[in-house]
MARBARO-697692 format. One record per residue: z, x negated, y negated of N, C-alpha, C in turn; residue number from 1; residue in one letter. Coordinates in steps of 0.001 Angstrom, whole numbers, plus 500000, padded with zeros to 6 digits. Atoms other than C-alpha are relative to their C-alpha. Example, Ala and Ser with C-alpha at 12.3 -4.5 7.8 and 13.67 -1.06 7.14 Angstrom:
BEGIN
<<500000, 499110, 501190>, <507800, 487700, 504500>, <500000, 499100, 498800>, 1, 'a'>,
<<499940, 500820, 501190>, <507140, 486330, 501060>, <500730, 500770, 498910>, 2, 's'>,
% end
This chain:
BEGIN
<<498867, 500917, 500103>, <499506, 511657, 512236>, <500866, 500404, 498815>, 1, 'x'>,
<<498932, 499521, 501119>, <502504, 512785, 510158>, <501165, 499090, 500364>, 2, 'x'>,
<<498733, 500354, 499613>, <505927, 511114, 509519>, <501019, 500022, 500920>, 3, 'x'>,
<<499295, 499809, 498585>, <507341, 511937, 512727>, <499551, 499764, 500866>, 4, 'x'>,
<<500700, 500801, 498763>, <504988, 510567, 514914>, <500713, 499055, 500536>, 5, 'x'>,
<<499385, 501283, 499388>, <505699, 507976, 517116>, <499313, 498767, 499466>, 6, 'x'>,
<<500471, 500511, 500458>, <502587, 506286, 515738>, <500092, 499561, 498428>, 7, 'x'>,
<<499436, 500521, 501063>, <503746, 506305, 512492>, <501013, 499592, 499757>, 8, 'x'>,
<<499248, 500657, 500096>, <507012, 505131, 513041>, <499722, 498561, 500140>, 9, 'x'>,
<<500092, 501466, 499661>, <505576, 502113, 514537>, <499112, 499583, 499011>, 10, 'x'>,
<<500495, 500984, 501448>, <503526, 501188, 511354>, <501237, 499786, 499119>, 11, 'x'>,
<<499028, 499988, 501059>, <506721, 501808, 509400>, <501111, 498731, 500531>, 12, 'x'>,
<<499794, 501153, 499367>, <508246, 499199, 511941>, <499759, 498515, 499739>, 13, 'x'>,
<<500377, 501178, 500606>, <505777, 496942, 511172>, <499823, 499379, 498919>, 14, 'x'>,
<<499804, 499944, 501550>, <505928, 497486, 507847>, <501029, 499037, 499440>, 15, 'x'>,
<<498206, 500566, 500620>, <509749, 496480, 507632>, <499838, 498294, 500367>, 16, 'x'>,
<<500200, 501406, 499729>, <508820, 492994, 509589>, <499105, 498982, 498829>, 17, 'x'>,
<<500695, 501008, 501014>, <506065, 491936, 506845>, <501052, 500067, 499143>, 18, 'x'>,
<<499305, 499917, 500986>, <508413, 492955, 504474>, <500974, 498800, 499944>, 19, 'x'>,
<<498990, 501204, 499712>, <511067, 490468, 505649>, <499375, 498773, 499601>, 20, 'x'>,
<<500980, 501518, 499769>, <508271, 487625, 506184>, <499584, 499974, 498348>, 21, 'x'>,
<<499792, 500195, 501311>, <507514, 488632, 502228>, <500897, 499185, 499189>, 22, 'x'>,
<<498433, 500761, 500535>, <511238, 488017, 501144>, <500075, 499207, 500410>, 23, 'x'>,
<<499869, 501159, 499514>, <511268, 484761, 503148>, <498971, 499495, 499175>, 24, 'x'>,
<<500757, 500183, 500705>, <508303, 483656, 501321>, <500274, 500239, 497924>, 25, 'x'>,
<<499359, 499923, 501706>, <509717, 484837, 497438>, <500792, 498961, 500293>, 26, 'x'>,
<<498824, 500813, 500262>, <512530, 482455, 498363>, <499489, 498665, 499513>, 27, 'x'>,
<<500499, 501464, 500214>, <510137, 479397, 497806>, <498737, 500113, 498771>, 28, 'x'>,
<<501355, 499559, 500767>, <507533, 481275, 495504>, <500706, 500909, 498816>, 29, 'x'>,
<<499172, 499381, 501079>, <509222, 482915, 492150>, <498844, 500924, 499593>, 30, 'x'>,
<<500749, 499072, 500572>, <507599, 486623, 491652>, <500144, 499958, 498479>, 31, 'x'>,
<<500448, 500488, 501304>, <506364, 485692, 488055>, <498762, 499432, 499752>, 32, 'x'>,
<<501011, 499861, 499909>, <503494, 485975, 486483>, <498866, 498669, 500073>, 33, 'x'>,
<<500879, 501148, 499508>, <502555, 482312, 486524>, <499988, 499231, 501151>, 34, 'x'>,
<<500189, 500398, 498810>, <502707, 482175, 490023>, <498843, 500825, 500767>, 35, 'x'>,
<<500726, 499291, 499587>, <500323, 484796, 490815>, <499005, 499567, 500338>, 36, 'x'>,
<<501530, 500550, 499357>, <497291, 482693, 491567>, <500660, 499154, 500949>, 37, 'x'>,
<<499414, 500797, 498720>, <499853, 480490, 494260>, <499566, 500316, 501070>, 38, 'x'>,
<<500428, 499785, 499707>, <498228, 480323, 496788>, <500645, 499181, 501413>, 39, 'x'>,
<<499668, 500607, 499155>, <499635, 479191, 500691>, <499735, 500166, 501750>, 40, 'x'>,
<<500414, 498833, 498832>, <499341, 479458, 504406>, <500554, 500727, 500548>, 41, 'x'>,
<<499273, 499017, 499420>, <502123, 481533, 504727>, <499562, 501198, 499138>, 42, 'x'>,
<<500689, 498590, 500625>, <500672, 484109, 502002>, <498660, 500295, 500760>, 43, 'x'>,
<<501081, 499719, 499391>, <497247, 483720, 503807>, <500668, 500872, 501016>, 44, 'x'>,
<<499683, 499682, 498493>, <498968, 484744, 506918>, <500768, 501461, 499332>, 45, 'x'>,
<<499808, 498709, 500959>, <500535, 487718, 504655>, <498587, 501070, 499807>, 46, 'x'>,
<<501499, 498877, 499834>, <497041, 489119, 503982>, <499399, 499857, 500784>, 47, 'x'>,
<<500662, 499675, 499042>, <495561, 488900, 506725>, <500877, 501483, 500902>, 48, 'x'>,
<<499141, 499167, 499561>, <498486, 490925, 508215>, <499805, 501431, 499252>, 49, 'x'>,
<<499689, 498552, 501160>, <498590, 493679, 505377>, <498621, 500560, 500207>, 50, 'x'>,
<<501152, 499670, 500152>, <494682, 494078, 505553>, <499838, 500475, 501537>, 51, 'x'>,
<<499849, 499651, 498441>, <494709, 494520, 509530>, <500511, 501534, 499981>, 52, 'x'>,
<<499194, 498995, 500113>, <497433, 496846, 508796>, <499386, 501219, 499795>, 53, 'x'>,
<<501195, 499491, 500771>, <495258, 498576, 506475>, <499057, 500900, 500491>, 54, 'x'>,
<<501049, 499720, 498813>, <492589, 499184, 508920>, <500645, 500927, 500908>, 55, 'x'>,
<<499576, 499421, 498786>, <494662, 500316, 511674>, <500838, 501646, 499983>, 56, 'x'>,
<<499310, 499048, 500517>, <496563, 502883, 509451>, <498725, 501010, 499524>, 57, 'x'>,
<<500916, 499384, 500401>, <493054, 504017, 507946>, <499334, 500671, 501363>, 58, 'x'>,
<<500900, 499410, 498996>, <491478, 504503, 511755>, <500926, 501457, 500094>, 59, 'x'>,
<<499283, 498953, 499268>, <494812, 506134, 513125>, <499714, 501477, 498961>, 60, 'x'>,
<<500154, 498473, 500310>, <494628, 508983, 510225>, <498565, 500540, 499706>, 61, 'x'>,
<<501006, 499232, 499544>, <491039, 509637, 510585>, <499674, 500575, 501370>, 62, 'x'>,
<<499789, 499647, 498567>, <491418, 509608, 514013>, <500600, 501478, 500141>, 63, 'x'>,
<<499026, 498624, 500054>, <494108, 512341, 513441>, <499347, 501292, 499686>, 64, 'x'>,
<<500248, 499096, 500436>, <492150, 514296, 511638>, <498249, 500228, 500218>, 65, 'x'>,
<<500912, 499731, 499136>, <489187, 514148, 513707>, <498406, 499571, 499339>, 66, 'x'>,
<<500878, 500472, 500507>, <487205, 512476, 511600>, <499565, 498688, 500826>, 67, 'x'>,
<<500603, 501526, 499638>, <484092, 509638, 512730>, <500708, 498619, 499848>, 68, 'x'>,
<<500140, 501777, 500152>, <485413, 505929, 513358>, <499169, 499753, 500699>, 69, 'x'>,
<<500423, 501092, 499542>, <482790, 503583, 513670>, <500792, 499028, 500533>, 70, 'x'>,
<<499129, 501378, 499329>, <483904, 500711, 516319>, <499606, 498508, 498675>, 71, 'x'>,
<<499895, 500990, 500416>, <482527, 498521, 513655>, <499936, 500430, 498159>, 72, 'x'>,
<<499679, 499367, 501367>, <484063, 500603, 510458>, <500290, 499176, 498963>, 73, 'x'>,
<<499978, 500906, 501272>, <484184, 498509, 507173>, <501088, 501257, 498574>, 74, 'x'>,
<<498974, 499505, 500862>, <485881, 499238, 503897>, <499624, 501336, 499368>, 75, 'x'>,
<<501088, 498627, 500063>, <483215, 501992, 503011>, <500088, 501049, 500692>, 76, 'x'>,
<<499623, 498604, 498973>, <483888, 504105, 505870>, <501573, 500311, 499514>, 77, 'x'>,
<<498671, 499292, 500500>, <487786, 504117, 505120>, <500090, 500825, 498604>, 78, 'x'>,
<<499882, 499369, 501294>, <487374, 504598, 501618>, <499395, 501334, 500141>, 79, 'x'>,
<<500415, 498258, 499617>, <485249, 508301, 502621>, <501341, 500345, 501370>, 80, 'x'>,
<<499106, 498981, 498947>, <487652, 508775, 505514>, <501562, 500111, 499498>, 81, 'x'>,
<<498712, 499383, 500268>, <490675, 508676, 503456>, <499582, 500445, 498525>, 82, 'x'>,
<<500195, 499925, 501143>, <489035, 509994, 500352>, <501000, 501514, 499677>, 83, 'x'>,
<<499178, 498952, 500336>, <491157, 513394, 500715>, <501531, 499600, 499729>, 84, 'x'>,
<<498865, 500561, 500628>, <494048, 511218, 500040>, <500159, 499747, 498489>, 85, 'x'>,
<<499893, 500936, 500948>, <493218, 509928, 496754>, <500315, 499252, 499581>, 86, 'x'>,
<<499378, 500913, 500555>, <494244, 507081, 496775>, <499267, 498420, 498980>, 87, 'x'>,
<<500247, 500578, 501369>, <492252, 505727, 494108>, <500598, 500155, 498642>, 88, 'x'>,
<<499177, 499507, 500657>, <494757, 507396, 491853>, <501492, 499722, 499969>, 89, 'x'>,
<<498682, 500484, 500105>, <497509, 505649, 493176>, <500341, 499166, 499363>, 90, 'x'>,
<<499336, 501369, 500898>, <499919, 503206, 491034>, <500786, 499631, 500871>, 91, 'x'>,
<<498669, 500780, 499390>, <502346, 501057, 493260>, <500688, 499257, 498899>, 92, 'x'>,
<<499699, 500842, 500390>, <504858, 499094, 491657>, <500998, 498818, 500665>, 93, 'x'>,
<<499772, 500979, 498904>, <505956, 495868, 493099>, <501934, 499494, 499168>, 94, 'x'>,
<<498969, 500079, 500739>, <509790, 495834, 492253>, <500415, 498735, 500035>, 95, 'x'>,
<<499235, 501167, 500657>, <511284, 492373, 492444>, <499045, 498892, 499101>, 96, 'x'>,
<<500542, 500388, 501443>, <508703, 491582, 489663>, <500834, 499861, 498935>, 97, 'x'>,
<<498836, 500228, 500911>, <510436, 489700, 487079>, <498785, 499166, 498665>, 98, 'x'>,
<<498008, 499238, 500734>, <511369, 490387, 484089>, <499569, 501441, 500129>, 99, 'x'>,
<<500170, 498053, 499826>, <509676, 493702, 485055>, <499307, 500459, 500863>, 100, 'x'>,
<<500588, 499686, 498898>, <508556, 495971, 487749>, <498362, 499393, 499828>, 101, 'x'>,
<<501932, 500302, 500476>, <504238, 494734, 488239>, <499870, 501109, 500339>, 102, 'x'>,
<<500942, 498782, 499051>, <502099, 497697, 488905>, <498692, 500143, 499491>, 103, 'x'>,
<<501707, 500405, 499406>, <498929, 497664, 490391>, <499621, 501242, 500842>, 104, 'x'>,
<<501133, 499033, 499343>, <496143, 500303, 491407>, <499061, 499328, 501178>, 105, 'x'>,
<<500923, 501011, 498999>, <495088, 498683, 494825>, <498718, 500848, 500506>, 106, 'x'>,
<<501913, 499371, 499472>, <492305, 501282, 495381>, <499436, 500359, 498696>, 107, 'x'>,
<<500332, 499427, 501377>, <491047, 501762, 491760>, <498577, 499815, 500011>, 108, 'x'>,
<<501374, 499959, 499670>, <487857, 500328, 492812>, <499310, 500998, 500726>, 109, 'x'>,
<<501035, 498796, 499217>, <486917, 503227, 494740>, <499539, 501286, 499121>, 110, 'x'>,
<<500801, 498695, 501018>, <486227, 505211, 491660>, <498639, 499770, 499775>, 111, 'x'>,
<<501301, 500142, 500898>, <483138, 503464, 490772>, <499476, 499783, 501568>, 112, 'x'>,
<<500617, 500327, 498539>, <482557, 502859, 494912>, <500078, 498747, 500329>, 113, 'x'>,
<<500017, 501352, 499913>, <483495, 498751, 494451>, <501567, 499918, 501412>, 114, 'x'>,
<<499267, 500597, 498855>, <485299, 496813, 497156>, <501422, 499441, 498675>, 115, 'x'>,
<<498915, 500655, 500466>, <489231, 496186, 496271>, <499834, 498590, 500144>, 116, 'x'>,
<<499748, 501448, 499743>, <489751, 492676, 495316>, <500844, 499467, 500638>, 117, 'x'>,
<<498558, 500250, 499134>, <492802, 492352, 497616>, <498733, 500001, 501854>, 118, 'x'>,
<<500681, 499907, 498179>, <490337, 493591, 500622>, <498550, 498803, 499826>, 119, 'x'>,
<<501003, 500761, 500253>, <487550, 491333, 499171>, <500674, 498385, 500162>, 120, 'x'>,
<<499805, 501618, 499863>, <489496, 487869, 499144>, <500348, 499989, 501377>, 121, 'x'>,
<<498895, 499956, 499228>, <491045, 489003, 502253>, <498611, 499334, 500933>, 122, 'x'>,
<<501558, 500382, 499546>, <486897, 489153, 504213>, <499687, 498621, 500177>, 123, 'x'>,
<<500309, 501297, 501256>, <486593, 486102, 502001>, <500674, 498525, 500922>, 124, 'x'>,
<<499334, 501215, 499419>, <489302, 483593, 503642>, <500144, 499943, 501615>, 125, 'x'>,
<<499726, 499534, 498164>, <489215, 485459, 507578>, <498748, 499036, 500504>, 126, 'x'>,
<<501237, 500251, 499738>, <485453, 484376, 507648>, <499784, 498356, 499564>, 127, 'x'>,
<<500131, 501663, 500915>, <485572, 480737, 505433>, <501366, 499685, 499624>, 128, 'x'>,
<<498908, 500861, 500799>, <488941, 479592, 504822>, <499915, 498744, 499847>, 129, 'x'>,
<<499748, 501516, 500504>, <488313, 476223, 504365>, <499527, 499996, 498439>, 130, 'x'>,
<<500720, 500057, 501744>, <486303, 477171, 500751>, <500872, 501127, 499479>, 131, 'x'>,
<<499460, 498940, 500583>, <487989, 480396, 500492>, <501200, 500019, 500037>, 132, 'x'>,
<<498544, 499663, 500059>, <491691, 479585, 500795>, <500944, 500230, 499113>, 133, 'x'>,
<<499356, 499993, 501088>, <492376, 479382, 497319>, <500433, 501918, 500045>, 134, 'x'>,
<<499610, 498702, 500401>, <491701, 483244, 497158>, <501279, 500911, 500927>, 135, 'x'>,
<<498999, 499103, 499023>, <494795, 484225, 499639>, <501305, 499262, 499064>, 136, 'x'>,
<<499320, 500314, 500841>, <496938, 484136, 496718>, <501364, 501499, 499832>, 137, 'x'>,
<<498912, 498933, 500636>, <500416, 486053, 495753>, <499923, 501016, 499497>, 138, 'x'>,
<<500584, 498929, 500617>, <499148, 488411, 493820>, <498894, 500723, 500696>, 139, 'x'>,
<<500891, 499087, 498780>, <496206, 489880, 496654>, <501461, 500170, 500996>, 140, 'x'>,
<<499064, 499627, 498772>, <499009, 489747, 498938>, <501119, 501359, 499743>, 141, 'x'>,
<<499368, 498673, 500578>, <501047, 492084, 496501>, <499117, 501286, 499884>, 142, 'x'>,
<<501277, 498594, 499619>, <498009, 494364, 496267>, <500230, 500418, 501303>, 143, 'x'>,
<<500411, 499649, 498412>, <497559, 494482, 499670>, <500763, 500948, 500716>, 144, 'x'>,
<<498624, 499634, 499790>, <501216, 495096, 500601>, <499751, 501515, 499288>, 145, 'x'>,
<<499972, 498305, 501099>, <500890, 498262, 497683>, <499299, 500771, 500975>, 146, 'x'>,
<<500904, 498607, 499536>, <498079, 499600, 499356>, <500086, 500566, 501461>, 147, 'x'>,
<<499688, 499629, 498678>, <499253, 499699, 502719>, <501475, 501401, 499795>, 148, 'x'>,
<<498815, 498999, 500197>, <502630, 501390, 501231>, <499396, 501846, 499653>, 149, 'x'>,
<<500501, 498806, 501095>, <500546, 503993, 498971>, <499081, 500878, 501558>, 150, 'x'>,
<<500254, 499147, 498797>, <498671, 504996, 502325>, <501092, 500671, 501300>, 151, 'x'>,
<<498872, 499618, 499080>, <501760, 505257, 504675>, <500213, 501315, 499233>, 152, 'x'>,
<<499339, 498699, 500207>, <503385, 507665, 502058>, <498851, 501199, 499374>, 153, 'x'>,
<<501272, 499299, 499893>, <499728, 509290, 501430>, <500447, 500975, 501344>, 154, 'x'>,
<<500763, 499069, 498990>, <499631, 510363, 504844>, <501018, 500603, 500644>, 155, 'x'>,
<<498566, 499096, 499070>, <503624, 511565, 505526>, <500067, 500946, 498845>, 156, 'x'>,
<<499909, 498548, 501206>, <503089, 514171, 502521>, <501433, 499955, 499652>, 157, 'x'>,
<<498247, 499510, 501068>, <506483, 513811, 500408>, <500268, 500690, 499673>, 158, 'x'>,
<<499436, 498428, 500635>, <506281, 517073, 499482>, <501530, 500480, 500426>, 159, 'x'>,
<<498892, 499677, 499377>, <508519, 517753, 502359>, <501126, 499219, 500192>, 160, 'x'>,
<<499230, 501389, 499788>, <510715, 514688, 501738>, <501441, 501101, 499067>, 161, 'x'>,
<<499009, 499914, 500852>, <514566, 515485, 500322>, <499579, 499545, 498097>, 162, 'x'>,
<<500174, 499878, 501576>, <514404, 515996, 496690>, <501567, 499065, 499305>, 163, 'x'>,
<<498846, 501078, 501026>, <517208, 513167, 495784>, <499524, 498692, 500307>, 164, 'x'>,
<<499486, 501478, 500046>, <518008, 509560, 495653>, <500730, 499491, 500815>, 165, 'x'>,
<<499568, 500409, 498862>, <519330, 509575, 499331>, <498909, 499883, 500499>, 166, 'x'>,
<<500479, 499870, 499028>, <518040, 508663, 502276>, <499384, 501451, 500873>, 167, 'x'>,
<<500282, 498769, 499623>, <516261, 511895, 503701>, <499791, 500044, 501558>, 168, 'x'>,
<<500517, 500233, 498894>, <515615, 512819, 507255>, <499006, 499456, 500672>, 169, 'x'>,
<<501290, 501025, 499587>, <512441, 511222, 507537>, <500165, 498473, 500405>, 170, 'x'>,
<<499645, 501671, 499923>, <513862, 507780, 507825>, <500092, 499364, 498222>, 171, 'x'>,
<<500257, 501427, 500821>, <513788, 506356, 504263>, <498965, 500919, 498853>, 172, 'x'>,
<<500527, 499863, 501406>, <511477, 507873, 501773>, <500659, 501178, 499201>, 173, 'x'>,
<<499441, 499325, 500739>, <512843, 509495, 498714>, <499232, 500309, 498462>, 174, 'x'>,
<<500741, 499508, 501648>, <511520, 511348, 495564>, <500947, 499182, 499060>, 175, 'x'>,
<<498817, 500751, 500959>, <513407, 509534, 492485>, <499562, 500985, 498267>, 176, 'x'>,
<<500411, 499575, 500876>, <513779, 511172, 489367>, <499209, 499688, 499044>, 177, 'x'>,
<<501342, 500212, 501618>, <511222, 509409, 487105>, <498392, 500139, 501011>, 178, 'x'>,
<<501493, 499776, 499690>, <508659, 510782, 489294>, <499332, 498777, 500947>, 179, 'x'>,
<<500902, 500984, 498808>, <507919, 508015, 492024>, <500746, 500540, 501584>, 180, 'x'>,
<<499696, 499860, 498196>, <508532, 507775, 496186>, <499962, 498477, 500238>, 181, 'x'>,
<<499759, 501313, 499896>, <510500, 505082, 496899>, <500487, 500061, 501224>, 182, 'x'>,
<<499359, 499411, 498281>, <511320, 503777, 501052>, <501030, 498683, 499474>, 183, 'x'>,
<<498720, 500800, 501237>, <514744, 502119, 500402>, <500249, 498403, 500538>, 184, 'x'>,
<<499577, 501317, 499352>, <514109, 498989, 502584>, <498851, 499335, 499406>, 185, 'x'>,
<<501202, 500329, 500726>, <511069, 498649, 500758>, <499206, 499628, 498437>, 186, 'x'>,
<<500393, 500559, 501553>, <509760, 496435, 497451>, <499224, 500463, 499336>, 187, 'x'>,
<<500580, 499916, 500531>, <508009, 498745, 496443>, <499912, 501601, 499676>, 188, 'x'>,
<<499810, 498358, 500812>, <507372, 502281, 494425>, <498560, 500628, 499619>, 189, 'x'>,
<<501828, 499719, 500414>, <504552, 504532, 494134>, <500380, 501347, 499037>, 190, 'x'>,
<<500603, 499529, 501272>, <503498, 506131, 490607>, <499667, 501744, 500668>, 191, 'x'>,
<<500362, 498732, 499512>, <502739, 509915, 491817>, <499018, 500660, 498992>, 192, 'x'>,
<<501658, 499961, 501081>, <498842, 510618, 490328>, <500652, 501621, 499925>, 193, 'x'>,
<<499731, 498141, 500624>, <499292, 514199, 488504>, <498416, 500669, 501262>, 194, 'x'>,
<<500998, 499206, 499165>, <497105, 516591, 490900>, <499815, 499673, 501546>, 195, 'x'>,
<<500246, 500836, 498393>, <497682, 514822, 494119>, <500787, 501063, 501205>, 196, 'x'>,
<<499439, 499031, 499227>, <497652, 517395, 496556>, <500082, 499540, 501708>, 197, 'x'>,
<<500568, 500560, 498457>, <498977, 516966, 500129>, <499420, 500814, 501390>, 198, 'x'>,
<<501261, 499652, 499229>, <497705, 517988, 503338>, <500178, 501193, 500500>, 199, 'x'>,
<<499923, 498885, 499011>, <498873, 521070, 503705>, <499649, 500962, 498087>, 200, 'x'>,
<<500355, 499383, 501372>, <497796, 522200, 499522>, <501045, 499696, 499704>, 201, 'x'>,
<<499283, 500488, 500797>, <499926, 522257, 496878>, <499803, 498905, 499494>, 202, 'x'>,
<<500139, 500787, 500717>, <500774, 519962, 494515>, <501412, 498565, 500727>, 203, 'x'>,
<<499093, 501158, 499735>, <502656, 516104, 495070>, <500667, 499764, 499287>, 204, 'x'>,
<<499479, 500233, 501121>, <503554, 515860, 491484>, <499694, 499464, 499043>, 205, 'x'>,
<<500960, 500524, 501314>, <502890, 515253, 488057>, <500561, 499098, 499331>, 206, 'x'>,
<<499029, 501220, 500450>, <504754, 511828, 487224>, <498839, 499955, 498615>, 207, 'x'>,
<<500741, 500845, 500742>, <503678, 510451, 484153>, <500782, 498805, 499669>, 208, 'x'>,
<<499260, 501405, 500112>, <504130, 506804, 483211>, <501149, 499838, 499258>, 209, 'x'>,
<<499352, 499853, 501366>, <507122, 505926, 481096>, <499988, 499038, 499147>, 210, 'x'>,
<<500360, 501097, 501442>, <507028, 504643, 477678>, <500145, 498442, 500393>, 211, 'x'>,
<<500207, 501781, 500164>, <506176, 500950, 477501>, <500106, 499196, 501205>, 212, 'x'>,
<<500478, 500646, 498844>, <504990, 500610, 480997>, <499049, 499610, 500022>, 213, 'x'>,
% end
């Protein structure tokens, strides 16, 4: 599965629809940091969506690449079947964070082998929401959202993306000069881990953070 698929257009599709159902949701919920534990059933209904997503994006590119899905694959199997991604190394940042971009490592747990807390509340409220609804909160839902982004542009290799601050043939993702890959309908920006090679070798790029991030 590469950026020109048909299959990956249609995650990038569905992508753009949560995205909307997001921004409808900020309009009543102020991205700020003492809202981050808010918790509702239109954000529930947010992660459940993003985590699905998740899944379906993790089978299709093992699938692709001919790697084992289990019919009853858990977060353990994705995390080895997209481990040539690294995306435990990824940074998203969630831009209409105010008074400043947030950014969050939604797979960071897979360094030590722990379950993301975004995919852990998500388990958490699908299975028990009546005890667990608190945890389908604003802040998992922004994780969630990241980590679905950070795998999309994982698995369309930016290497080959236009090297500006336009729109490129791909539909939408663009290198930016401080070193991230930003899609321009999209809230959100990914950090580019130094050594992150994509799937054809080479290098992705060696962003480093900037001062007093």
């Amino acid at each position: 599965m590469d950026e020109k698929s048909p299959e990956f257009r249609n995650f990038r599709l569905s992508q753009d629809i949560w995205i909307k159902d997001l921004r409808r949701a900020l309009e009543f919920v102020e991205p700020v940091e003492v809202n981050r534990q808010v918790y509702s059933h239109r954000l529930y209904e947010l992660l459940l969506r993003a985590c699905t997503e998740f899944e379906s994006v993790a089978k299709a590119y093992m699938m692709g690449m001919k790697k084992q899905v289990k019919s009853d694959a858990n977060i353990h199997d994705y995390r080895g079947g997209l481990i040539d991604l690294q995306l435990a190394s990824a940074e998203v940042g969630f831009l209409p964070w105010r008074p400043r971009t947030l950014w969050v490592e939604p797979f960071s747990a897979f360094k030590s082998g722990n379950i993301p807390e975004w995919w852990s509340a998500y388990n958490r409220v699908k299975h028990s929401r009546s005890e667990e609804f608190g945890r389908a909160t604003l802040g998992r839902v922004i994780e969630a959202g990241a980590g679905v982004f950070a795998a999309l542009v994982a698995i369309a290799t930016p290497t080959k993306f236009a090297q500006s601050e336009t729109e490129d043939a791909t539909g939408g993702y663009g290198y930016q000069s401080d070193g991230t890959y930003s899609y321009f309908q999209f809230p959100f920006s990914l950090r580019v881990p130094p050594r992150w090679p994509d799937l054809n070798g080479g290098n992705r790029g060696n962003a480093e953070k900037p001062e007093g991030s």
